[in-house]
N, C-alpha and C positions, 0 to 999 in steps of 0.2 A: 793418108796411108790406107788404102781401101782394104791392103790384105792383112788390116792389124783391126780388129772388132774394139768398140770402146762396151770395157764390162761394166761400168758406173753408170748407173741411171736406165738399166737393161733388168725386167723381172727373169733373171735366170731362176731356173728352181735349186728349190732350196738342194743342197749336197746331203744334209743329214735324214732328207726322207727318205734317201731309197733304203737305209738302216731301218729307221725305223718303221716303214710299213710292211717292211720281209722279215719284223721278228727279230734284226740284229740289234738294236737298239742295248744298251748298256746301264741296266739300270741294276741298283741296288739289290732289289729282293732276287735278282735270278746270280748274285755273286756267290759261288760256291770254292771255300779251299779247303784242302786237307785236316781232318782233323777241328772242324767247327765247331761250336758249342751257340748255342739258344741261349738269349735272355730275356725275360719278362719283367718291366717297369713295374711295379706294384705304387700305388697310386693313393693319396689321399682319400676315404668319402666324405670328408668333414671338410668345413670350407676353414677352420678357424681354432684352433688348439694346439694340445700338445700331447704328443709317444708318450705314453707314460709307459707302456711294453712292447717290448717286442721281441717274444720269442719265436727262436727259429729253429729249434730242434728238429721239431719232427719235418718242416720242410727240408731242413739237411741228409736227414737219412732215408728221404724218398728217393724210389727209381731213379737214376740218372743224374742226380743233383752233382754240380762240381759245385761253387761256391751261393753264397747270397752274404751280398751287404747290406748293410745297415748304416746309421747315420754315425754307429762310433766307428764304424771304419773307414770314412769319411770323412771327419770334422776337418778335416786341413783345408780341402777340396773347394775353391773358392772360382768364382769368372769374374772378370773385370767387366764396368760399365764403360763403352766404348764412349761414352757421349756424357760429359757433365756438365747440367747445368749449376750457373749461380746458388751458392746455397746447397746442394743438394749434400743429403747426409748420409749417402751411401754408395761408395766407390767401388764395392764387389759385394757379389752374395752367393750363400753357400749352393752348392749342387745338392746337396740331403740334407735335412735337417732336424731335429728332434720337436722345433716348434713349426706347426705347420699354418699356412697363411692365404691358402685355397683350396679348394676340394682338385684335386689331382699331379696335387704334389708329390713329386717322389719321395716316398717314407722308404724303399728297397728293394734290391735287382736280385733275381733268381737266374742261375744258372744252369743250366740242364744240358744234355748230350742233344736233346730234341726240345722244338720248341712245344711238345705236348707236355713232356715232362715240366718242362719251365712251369708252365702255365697250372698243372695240375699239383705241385709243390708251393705254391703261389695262396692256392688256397690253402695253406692250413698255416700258413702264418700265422701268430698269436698278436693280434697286434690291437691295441687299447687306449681310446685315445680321452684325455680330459679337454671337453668341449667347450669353448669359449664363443661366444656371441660374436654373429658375423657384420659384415656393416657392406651392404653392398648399394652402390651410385655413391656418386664423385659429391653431391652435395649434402646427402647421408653424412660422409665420411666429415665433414667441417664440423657439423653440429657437435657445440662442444663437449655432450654428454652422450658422444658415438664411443665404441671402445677404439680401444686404440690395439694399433697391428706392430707397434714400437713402445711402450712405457714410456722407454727414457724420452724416448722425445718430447712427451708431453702434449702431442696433436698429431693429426695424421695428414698432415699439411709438408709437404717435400720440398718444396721449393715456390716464393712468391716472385716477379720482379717486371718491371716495365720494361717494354720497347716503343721507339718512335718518338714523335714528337710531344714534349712535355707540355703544350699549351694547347694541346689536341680538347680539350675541354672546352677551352674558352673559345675555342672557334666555334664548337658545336651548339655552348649557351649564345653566341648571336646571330646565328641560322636563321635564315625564313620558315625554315623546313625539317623539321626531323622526324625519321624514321626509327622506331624503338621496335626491335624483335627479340626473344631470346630462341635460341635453336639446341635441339637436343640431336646429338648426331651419335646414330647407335653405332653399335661393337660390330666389327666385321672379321670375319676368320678368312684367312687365305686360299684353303679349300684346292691344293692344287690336286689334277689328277693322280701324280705318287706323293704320296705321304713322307713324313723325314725315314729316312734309314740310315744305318752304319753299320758297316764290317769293319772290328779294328784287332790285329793282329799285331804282336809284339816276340821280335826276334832277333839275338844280337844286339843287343840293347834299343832295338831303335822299334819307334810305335809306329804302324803305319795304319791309316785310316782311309778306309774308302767308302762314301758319304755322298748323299746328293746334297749339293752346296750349290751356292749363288757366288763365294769367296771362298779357295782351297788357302788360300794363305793366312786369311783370315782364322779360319777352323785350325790351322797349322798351331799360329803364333798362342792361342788361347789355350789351344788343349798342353803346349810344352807348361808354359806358363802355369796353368793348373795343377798340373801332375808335375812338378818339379824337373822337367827333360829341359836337354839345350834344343834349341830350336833345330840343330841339324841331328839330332835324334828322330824328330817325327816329322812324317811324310803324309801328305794326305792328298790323292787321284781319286777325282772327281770322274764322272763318266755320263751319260744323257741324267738329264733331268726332267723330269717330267711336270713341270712348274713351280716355279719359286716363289715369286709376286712380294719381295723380303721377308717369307717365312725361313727362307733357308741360307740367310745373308749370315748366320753367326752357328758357333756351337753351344749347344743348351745343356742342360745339365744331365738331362737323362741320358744325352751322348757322349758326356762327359765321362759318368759311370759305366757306361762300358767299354770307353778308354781303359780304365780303372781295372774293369774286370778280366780283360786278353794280360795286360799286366801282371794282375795277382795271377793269373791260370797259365799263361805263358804260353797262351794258342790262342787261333781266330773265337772271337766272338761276337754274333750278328743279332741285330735288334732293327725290327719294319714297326713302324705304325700302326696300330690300329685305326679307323676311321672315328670310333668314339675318341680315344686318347686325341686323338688332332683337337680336337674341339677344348679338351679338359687341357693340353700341355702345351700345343701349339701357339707361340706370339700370337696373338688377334690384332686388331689395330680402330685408328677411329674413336669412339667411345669418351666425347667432349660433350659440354654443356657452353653456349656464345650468346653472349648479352652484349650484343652489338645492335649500334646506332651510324645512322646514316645523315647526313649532314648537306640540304642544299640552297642555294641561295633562288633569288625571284627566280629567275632565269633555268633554273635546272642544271646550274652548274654544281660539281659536288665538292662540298666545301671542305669535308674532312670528316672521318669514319672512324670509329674506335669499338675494341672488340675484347672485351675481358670472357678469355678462355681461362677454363676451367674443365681441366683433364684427367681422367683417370687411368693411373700408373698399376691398378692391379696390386697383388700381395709385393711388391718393391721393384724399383727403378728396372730397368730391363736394360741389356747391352744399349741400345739406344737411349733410351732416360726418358727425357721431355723433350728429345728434341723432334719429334712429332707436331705435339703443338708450339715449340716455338717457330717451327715452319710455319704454320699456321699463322702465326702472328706475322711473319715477316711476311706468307702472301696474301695479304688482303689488301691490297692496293687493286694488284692484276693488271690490267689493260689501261686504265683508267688514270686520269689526271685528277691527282686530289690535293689538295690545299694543305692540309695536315692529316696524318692517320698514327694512330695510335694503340697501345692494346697494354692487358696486362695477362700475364701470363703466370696461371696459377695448375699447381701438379700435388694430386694426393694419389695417396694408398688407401685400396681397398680390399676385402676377400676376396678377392677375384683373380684368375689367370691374369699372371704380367700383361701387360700391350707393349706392344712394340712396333716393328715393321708391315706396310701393306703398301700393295703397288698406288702411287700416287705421295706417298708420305706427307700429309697434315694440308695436302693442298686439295685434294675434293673438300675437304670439311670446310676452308676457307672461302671456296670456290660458292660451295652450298651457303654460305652466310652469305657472302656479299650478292650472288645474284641475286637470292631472293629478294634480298631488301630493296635494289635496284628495282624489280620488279616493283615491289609495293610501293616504291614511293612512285612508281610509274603511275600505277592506277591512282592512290590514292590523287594526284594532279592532274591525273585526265589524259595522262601523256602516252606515244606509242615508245611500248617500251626499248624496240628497235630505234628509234629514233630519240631517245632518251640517251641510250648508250652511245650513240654515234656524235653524239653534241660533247661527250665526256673523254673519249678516247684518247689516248697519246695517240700522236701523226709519226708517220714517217719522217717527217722532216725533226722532227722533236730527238730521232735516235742518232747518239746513245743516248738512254734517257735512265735516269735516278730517281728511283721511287724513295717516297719518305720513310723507306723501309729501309734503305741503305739497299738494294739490289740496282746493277746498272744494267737494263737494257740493250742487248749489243744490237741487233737486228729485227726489221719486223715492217707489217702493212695491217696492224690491224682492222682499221676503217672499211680497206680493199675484203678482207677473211669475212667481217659481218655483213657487208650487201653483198659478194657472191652467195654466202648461206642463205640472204634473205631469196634471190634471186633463185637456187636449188627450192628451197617451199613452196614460194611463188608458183613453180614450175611442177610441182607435184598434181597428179588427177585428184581430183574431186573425194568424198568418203563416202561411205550408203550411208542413209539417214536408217537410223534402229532402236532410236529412241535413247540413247547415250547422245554423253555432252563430249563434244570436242573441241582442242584448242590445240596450239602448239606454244612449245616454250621454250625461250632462248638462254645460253650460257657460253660468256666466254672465260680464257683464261690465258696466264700465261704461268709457263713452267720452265722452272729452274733445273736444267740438265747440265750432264757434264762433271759432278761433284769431279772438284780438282784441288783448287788452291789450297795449299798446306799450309800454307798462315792463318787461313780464312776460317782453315776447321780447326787449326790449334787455340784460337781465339775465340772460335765456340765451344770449346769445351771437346771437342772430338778427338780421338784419340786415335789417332790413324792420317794417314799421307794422301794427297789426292795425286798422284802421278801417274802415269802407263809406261812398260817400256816394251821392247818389241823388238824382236832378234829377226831376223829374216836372212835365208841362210841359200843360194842356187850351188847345187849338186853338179860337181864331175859332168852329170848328165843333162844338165841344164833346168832342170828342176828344181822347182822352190818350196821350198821349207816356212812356213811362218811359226812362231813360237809367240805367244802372248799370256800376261797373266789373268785377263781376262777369262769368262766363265759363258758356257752353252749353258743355258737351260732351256730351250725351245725356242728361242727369241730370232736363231739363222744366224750365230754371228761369223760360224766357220762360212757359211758362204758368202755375208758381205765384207770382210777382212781378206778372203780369197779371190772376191772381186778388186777390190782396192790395189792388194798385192800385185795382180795380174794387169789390170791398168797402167799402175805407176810405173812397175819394169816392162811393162811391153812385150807378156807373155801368156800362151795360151790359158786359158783357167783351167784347163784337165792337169795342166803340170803345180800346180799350187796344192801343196798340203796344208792345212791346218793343225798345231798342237796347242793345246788348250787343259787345263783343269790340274796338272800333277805339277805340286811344288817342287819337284826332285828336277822337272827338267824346263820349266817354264818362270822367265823372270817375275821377282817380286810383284804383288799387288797389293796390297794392305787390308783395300775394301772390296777388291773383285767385282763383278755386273751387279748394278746397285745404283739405283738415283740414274738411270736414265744414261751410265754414260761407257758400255762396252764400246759401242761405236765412234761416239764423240771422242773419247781420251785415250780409248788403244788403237782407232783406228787411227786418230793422228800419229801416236806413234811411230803403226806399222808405216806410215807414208813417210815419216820421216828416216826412217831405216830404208825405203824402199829408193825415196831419191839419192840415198847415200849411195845402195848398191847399185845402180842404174847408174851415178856417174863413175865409179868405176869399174863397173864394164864398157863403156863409152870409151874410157880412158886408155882401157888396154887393146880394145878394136881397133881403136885410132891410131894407134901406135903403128898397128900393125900394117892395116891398110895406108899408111903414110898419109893422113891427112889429119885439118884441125877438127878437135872434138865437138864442136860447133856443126861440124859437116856431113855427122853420121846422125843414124837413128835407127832403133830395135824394131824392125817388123819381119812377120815371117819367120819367127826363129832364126834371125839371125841381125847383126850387126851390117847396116851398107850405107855407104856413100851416099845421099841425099841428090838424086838426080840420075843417079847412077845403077841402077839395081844388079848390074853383073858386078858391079865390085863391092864383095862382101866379105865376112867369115861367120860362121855361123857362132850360134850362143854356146853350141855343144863344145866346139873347140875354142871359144873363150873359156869356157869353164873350167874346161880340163887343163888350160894351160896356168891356168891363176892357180888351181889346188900341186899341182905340180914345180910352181915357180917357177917354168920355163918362159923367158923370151917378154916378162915383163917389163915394161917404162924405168928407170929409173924414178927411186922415190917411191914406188908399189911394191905394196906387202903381197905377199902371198894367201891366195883364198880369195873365196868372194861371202862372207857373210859381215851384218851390219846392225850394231845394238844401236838402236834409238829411244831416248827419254822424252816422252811430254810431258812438261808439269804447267797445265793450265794457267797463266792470269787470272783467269776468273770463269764463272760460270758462263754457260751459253744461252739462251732463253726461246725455248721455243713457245708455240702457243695456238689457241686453238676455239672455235667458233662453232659450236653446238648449239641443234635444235630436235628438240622431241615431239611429235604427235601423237597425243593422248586421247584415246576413248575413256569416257569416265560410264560406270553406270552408279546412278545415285539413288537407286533401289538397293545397293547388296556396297556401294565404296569399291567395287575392284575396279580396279586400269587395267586397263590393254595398250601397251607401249606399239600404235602400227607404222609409223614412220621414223626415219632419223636419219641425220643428216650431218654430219661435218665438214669444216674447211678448215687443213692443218697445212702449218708450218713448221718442219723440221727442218728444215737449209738445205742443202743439199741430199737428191735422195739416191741413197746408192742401189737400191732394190725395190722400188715402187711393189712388186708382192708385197712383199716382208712388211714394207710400212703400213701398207693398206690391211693385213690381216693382223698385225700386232693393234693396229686402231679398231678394227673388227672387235678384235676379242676382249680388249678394253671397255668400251663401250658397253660389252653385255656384261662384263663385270659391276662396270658402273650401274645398270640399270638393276643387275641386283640389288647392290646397298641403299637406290633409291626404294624400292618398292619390298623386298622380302627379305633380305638375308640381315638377321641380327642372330649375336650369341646375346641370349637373355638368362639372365640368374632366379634362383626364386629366392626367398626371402632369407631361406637360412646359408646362401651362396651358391648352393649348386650349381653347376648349368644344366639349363632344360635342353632336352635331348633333339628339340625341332631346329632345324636348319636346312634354307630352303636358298639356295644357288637355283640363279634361272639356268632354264632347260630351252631346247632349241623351241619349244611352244612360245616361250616367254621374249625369244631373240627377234627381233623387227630384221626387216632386210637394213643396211646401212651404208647411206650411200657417202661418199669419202672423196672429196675432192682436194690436192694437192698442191699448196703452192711451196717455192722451192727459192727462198730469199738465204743467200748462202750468209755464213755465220765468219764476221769479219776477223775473227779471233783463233778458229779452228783451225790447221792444217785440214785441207780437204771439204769447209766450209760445211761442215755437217752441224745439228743440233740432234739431241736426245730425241726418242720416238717410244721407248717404252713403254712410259705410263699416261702418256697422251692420252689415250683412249679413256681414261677411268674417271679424271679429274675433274670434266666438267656433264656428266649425267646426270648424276643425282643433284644439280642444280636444274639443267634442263627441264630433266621430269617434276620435279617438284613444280617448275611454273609453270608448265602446260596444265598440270593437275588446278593451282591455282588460278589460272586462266577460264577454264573449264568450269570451272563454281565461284564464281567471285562474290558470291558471298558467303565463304568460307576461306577466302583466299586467304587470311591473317590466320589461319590457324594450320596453315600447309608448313610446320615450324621443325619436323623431325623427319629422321630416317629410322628406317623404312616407313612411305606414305602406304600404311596396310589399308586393306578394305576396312578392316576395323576402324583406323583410324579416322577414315574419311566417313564414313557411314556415321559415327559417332557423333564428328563434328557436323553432320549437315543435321543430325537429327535436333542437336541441342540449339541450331539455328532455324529449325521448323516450327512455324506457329502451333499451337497445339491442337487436338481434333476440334471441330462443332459437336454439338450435342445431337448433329442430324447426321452426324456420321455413321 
């Protein structure tokens, strides 16, 4: 059909730039309605105590004050932990609180006519806090004479418990070979370009919130829940987002409160972020300690790997919980064929900002253990580490393949993803020699995309549905409608969904609309864009909606033009005879004859729109083959990241842009957490105020090559492509760095590999001066 374009697998541009680089773009801070009101968070400075005051007089009878709360006007005010692990001893926690449990805790919301008045009412709060001793790092907090951030409990230990294989030990005591590391894998904050905002207005009983979210349905169901509403009382439209990365997968408490406050005030009230508060209130994520061992026989086979994580949960459990690091534990397998693997997974509380969500979720950290060690046991046998992995690998023919992890494997060519990479290096020109040590460093991985099966996360402990549905709807005028409850946040998903759209029915992609983000008119989601899977799980939907309505309009054509439905096909805007192209009728007048109910088939309903559900079997796996080239200088420890390279597997790709810059922009995420970006505490909790995201000085060019092994399980054969980019860096870099000085290679064991760091360790590895020095 020459005069029918195929739009899958074509980089159309993206639909949502031309909004967003002409200024129309729809984001929070520029929402303005009648009658607004300013609020100011007021924030802990203490990491670890308790209100003992809190007077608010004089801020009440300043300029412009409508209300300020406090935590007794609050106490009810509770969010649920989406995610419970085993054990764990806390199923919600409050939005305000009198005992405070990190430095930027909401102690109370100021409300003003302006947000100057907020701010300037803000200070003259009375507020006195009795200071309790703060306890900050995850192995801090075990010591059994740390204080404690619960009494009753009696420790600050959350939850203990194994996965995998229980004789993961004894394989390892009779190894040829073991590798012993412990890794400290630092605190990462999301850092997106727009920070969280809410406008939430309450009228007619009903709260509507509009919110830069990753999930509006999500935000929905928490905030009724919270504030005692039925769920069809509040509405919550979403609009651009200006990066999520799971900072903005849930509703928190300081948005909670001013839910709370349009309520009490009974008009709009708007609350934006500041860039400090992200740091102080913002989910961070990451921020484990891994005492993992690597396991192999004469041969370099790997026998079995075990990995006791040890996680830090922040001042208590967060929407998500520990299910960070039990991801964690579940991907440490990866690519690789292992014997037995095992881990235990351990989760404390500290003074510290919750963690919670970041794009990758617990699988860089995973990623970062197991490569390295791979790595070392490489050297430490003499072995090319490329060729180490490639003797380990699951095969093609091995899929589908079941890790001792319990994940099955649907699709994949690993062996194929690590010699095209090696063959891209290979291929790279030469460096100038400048007195710096260089090396490159390999990582692979594989990623669990798709979050779906609703068994699978009611038996983790998850509290939420993995399903998509997807309404698609062709107008009178022959144009199409798509509705999904999926979520934009910069990712392109209105245009690969309106790609799909336009494929499956066989219609221009200028006639394809996208609705996306407002619970009022777009079906349920539970978890919304999250875990890799708007594409994977809504867009199968929309394809399943899409062959629905595509065979009844076939249906109704056929009728018409007197042949079997086998004999016609959609090109050209319109419905014709296959062979035939004078005998036709167009889409415009199918259309209009189906919403009319004239002159249809017997057995045909009237209209042409089609609700479709996917509810996943099981996850999708895609995966992915990174290498980094590192200039070291070992005068001063700083890297310069000047190469990098990928070979990804997403399954089918519907937008090769989109894939390639969602992997771009991943990548230099990643190469942040390897090299600079930590939120670090100082001793009495605080956080320090340095926070260092690379800049395009710090970004390498990245070159990204495609394979497209379609996914046996998907409708449309897609896998996840989100957080691709992130999860195998800071493994990368970490082993080019240790490539680069291998005799410091054994202490390249943390994120961020700062200058400091390295500089540090080569020094305590440097003979000391001669006396002729």
């Amino acid at each position: 059909m020459p005069d029918r374009p195929a739009y899958v697998g074509a980089p159309t541009p993206r639909r949502e730039d031309t909004r967003l680089l002409t200024g129309g773009g729809r984001f929070i801070a520029n929402v303005r309605l009648h009658g607004m009101a300013h609020a100011v968070v007021v924030r802990s400075p203490v990491a670890h105590g308790r209100l003992t005051r809190c007077d608010v007089a004089a801020a009440r009878a300043a300029p412009g004050v409508l209300d300020v709360i406090t935590p007794k006007d609050a106490a009810h005010v509770r969010l649920p932990c989406v995610s419970l692990a085993p054990g764990q001893r806390l199923s919600s926690y409050p939005v305000i609180d009198e005992v405070v449990r990190y430095a930027g805790q909401p102690v109370a919301v100021v409300v003003a006519a302006t947000e100057a008045e907020a701010r300037d009412a803000a200070e003259l709060l009375d507020l006195r806090f009795d200071e309790l001793p703060a306890v900050v790092g995850a192995e801090r907090a075990l010591d059994p004479a740390a204080p404690l951030l619960y009494p009753e409990w009696g420790a600050n230990l959350v939850t203990d418990f194994p996965l995998g294989d229980p004789d993961c030990e004894e394989a390892i005591a009779g190894a040829a070979h073991v590798v012993e590391m412990t890794f400290r894998i630092g605190r990462a904050a999301p850092s997106p370009v727009e920070p969280r905002g809410l406008v939430a207005s309450f009228e007619d009983g009903t709260l509507t919130v509009r919110a830069a979210t990753q999930a509006p349905h999500h935000v929905r169901d928490h905030a009724a829940e919270a504030l005692g509403l039925s769920f069809d009382k509040v509405r919550v439209i979403g609009g651009d987002v200006g990066g999520g990365f799971g900072g903005k997968e849930h509703l928190y408490p300081d948005e909670t409160l001013i839910c709370l406050a349009a309520i009490r005030l009974g008009r709009p009230v708007r609350w934006i972020e500041s860039r400090t508060d992200h740091l102080a209130a913002t989910l961070p994520a990451r921020d484990a300690v891994h005492r993992a061992r690597l396991a192999l026989d004469e041969e370099g086979r790997f026998v079995a790997l075990h990995c006791d994580i040890l996680g830090d949960l922040g001042a208590h459990p967060s929407n998500v919980g520990i299910s960070p690091i039990a991801v964690s534990a579940v991907a440490l397998p990866g690519p690789y064929r292992i014997g037995r693997v095992g881990a235990r997974v351990r989760g404390v509380v500290t003074t510290t900002t919750p963690t919670g969500s970041y794009r990758g979720f617990g699988q860089p950290e995973a990623t970062f253990t197991r490569e390295r060690l791979v790595d070392e046991a490489a050297r430490r046998l003499g072995l090319d580490p490329v060729e180490l992995r490639l003797r380990n690998l699951v095969r093609p023919s091995d899929m589908p393949f079941a890790t001792r992890m319990g994940q099955v494997y649907d699709s994949g060519d690993y062996p194929r993803a690590l010699r095209e990479l090696r063959d891209l290096v290979d291929g790279a020109p030469p460096r100038p020699r400048d007195g710096r040590r260089r090396a490159v460093g390999y990582s692979l991985h594989v990623e669990a995309t798709g979050m779906g099966p609703s068994m699978e996360m009611k038996a983790a402990g998850i509290q939420a549905g993995g399903f998509e549905t997807a309404v698609l709807r062709m107008e009178p005028d022959a144009s199409l409608v798509v509705s999904s409850g999926v979520a934009g946040m910069g990712q392109g998903i209105e245009t690969t969904l309106a790609q799909l759209a336009a494929d499956e029915v066989g219609v221009p992609l200028d006639t394809v609309r996208v609705l996306l983000g407002d619970t009022a008119v777009t079906p349920y989601s539970s978890v919304g864009s999250i875990a890799s899977r708007s594409l994977t799980v809504g867009g199968g939907a929309l394809i399943r909606a899409a062959e629905r309505l595509r065979d009844k309009i076939v249906t109704i054509a056929a009728d018409r033009l007197e042949v079997a439905a086998e004999d016609v096909e959609i090109a050209g805007g319109a419905v014709r005879v296959k062979g035939d192209p004078v005998a036709h009728v167009t889409l415009r007048e199918v259309a209009a004859s189906a919403w009319r109910g004239w002159d249809l088939p017997e057995g045909v309903a009237p209209g042409l729109e089609e609700r479709a559900t996917y509810h996943p079997a099981g996850y999708v796996y895609a995966y992915g083959a990174h290498a980094a080239a590192v200039a070291v200088d070992p005068e001063t420890g700083a890297v310069e990241v000047e190469g990098y390279w990928v070979v990804n597997d997403c399954g089918v790709v519907v937008n090769p842009a989109i894939v390639e810059g969602q992997i771009r922009g991943g990548v230099v995420q990643g190469i942040g957490m390897a090299l600079t970006e930590e939120v670090a505490y100082s001793g009495e909790g605080g956080p320090l105020a340095d926070y260092l995201p690379p800049t395009t000085r710090e970004a390498p060019d990245v070159e990204v090559r495609l394979l497209a092994i379609p996914s046996p399980h998907t409708p449309g054969g897609m896998k996840g492509v989100g957080e691709a980019g992130t999860v195998s860096p800071p493994a990368a870099v970490g082993n080019a760095v240790a490539a680069a000085l291998p005799e410091i290679a054994d202490a390249i064991t943390a994120t961020p590999v700062t200058p400091m760091a390295v500089w540090t360790a080569l020094s305590g590895r440097r003979p000391p001066p001669s006396r002729s020095e």
